[in-house]
Every structure is written in C-alpha cells, then in structure tokens.
N, C-alpha and C positions, 0 to 999 in steps of 0.2 A: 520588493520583488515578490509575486508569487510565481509557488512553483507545481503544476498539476500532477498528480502522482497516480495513477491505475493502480489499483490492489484486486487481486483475484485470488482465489482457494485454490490450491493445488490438493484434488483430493488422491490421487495415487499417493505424495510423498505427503502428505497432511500439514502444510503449511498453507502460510499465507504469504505472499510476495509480491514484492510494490516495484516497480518500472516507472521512471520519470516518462513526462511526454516530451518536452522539449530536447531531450539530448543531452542534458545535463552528465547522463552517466548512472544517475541514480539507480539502484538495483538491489535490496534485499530482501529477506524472508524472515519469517518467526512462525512459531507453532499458535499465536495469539495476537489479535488487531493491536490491542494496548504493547506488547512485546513489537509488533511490525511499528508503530508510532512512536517508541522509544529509540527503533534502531535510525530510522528515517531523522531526526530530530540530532539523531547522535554525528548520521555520515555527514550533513549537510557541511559542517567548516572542512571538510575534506575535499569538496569538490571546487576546482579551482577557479568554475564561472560565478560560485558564490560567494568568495569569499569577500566581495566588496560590497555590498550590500550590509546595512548595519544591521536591518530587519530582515526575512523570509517569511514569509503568509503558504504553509503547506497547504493544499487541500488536496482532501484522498479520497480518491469516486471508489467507491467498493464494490464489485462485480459477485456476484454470488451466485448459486443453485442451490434449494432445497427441497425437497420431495417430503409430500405429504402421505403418512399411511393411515387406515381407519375408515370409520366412516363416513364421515366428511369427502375421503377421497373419491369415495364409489360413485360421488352424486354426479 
C-alpha cells in the first residue's frame, strides 16, 4: 500500500504538519521534517485502514516558502 502525505510549514505556530490525502485520518506536526517522519511512521499501525497491509510505502510531497534577502534578491 502506499500512502501520500502533504507536509507544509506552518510559519505562525513553526511547525511542520503532514495530512494524509486519501482519508486515511493521518494528521501530525513536529517542529522538524525528520521529527514530522518519525511521528508519521510512528501513527501509521494506529490507523485502522492500515492495519492490514504487511508493508506501507509513505511519500511526503513537502510544500514550502522561503524568501531570499541580499543581493541576489534586488536583481
């Protein structure tokens, strides 16, 4: 089974938090990608459409913004 996962930066509250796409349920945060991948990794035998599957194949699309300052930026 794979299972697709959005992760986006929440810059107000300075997390990172990941939402399943299929409906699974999936839903957490962490203040670190590797911390958001440990937790994702951690709910999966929680959620009760995966629990029959021997395998799960995550993949996490990462959404992001970052703003460049300098001179670089001006050009």
């Amino acid at each position: 089974m794979k299972l697709i996962v959005d992760v986006r930066w929440d810059a107000e509250a300075s997390v990172w938090y990941a939402v399943s796409r299929d409906g699974t349920g999936l839903a957490t945060e962490s203040e670190t990608l590797d911390g958001l991948r440990q937790s994702i990794l951690a709910i999966l035998p929680d959620l009760a459409d995966l629990n029959d599957p021997a395998e799960v194949e995550v993949e996490l699309i990462v959404h992001g913004i970052s703003t460049a300052s300098g001179p670089m930026a001006a050009e």
